[in-house]
C-alpha positions in Angstrom: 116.7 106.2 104.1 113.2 105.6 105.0 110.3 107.8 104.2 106.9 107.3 105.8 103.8 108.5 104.1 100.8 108.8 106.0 97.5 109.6 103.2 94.6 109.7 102.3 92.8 110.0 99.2 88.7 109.7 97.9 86.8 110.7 95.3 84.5 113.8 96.5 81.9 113.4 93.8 80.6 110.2 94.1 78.6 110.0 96.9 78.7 109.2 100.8 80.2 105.8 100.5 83.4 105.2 98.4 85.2 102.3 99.4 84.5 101.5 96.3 87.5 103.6 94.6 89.4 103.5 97.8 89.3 99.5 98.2 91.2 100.3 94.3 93.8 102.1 95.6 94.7 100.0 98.4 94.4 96.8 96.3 97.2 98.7 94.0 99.2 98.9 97.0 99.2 96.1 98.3 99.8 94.4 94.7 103.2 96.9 94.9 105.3 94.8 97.6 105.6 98.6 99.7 105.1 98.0 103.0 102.0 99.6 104.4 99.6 99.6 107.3 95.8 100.4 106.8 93.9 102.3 108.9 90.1 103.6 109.4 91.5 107.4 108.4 94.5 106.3 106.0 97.3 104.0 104.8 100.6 104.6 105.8 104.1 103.3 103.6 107.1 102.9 104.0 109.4 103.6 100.9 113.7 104.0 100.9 113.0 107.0 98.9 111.0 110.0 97.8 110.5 109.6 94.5 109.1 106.3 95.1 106.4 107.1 97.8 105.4 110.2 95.4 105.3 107.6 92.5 102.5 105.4 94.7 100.4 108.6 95.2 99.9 109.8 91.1 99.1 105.6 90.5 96.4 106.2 93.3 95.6 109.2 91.3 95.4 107.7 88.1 93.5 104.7 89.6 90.2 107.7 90.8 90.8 109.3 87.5 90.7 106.1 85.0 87.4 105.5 87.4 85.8 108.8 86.2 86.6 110.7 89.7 86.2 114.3 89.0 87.3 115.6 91.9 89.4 114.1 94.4 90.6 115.0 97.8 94.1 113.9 99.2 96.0 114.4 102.6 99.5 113.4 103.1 102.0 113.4 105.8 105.8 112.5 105.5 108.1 111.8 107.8 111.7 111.3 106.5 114.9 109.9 108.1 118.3 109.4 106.7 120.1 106.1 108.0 116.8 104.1 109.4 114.8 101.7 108.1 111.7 99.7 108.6 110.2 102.2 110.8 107.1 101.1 109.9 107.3 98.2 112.6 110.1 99.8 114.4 108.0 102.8 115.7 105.4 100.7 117.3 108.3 98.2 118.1 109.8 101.1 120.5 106.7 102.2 122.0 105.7 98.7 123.1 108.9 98.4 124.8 108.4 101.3 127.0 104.4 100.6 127.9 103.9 96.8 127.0 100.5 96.3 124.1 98.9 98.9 121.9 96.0 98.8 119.7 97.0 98.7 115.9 
């Protein structure tokens, strides 16, 4: 099984700029081993199971909370498939074989 997780999640009370917290969160990913992909908007990961991808987003919660976040705004996406894996690279894999380089 392979379940992506596209998200996003920032602390809404501290200001215009928060990489601060969010550079906290993706350093706790990172440190996890799950493969992910950064991007300007999100992070996407790729996990072999539910529990597991919903596990990564209450530490990222806990991670804004422990930094005295008081509210926090979070956007996911999933996109879940039975029998694939490593879709991660495999999605962009399949796309440059039909129209050559993309952007990442």
């Amino acid at each position: 099984m392979s379940v992506l997780l596209e998200f996003s999640m920032f602390p809404t009370d501290k200001g215009e700029s928060v990489s601060q917290y969010v550079s906290q969160v993706i350093k706790m990913i990172h440190d996890s081993g799950i493969s992910y992909q950064l991007t300007p908007m999100g992070t996407i990961i790729e996990t072999n199971d539910m529990g597991q991808a919903l596990s990564l987003v209450q530490a990222a919660y806990d991670i804004l909370d422990q930094a005295g976040c008081n509210r926090i705004y979070s956007s996911l996406k999933l996109d879940i498939r039975k029998s694939k894996n490593n879709r991660l690279q495999g999605k962009l894999k399949s796309v440059r074989e039909k129209i050559g380089e993309v952007n990442t």
